[in-house]
C-alpha positions as CSV (number, residue, x, y, z in Angstrom):
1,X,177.6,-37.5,-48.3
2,X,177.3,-41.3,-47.8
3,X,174.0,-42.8,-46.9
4,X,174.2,-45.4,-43.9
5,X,173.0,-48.2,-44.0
6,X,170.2,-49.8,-41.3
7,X,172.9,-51.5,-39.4
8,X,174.7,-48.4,-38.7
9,X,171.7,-46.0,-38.7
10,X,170.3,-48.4,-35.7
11,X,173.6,-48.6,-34.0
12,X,173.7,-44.5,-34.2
13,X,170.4,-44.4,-32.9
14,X,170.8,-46.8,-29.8
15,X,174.3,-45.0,-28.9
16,X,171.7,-41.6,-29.2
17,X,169.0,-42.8,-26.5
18,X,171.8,-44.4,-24.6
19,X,175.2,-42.0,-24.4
20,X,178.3,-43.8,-23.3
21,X,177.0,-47.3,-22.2
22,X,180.3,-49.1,-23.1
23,X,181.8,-46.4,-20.5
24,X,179.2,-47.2,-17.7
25,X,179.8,-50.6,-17.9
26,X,183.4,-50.6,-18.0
27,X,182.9,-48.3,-14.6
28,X,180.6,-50.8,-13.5
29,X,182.6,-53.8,-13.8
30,X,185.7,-51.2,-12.4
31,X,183.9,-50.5,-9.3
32,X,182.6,-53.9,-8.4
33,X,185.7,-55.8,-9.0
34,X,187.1,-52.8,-6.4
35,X,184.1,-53.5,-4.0
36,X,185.1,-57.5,-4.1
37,X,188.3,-57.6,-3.7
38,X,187.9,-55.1,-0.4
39,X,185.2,-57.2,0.8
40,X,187.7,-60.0,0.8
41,X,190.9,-58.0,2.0
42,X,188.5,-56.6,5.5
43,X,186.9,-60.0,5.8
44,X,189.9,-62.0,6.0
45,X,191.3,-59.3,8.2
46,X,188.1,-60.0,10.7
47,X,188.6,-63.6,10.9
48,X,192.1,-62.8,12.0
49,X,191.8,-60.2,14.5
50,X,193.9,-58.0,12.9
51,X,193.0,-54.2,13.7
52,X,190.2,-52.7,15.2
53,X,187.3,-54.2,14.8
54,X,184.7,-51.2,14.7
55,X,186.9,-49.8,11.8
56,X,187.2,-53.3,9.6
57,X,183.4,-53.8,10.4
58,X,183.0,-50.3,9.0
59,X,184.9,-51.1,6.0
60,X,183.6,-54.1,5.0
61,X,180.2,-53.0,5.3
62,X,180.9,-50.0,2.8
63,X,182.8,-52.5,0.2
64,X,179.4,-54.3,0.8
65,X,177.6,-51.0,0.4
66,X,179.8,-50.5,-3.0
67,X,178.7,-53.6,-4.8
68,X,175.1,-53.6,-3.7
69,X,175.3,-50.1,-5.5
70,X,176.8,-50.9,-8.1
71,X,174.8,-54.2,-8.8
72,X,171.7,-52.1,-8.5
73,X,172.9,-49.4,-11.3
74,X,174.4,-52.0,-13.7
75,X,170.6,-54.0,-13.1
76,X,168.7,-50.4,-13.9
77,X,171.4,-50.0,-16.9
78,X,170.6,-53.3,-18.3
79,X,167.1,-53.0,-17.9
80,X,166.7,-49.9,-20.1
81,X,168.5,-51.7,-22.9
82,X,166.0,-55.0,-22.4
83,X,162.9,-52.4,-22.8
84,X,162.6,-51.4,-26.6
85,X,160.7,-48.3,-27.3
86,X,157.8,-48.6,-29.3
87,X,158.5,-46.5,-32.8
């Protein structure tokens, strides 16, 4: 069995404490690039009146509620990774 060296044994133990990060940030980035581009499609379609407005009001405010959500998880995400446990 091959011994690892610190680079790899610190990168093992960062992907331990923290499972799957590159995934939650590629979900992240997924998600809010989803959220904008909605946002945009239900504004523009406020400004011209087309549709009802109770339903594109509704629907912009939950693409709104979509990157405020993910913005808040990718903040706690990236928080955790700026706080280094004491060994």
């Amino acid at each position: 069995m091959s011994k690892l060296n610190s680079e790899q044994y610190e990168r093992l133990r960062n992907e331990a404490k923290s499972p799957y990060r590159g995934l939650r940030i590629f979900i992240y980035i997924a998600f809010a690039g989803s959220g904008f581009i909605g946002a945009v499609v239900f504004f523009t379609r406020l400004i011209a009146g087309k549709g009802e407005l109770e339903s594109n009001l509704g629907n912009l405010a939950l693409q709104i509620g979509v990157l405020a959500l993910v913005t808040w998880l990718y903040r706690i995400d990236r928080s955790k990774k700026a706080v280094k446990p004491k060994n």
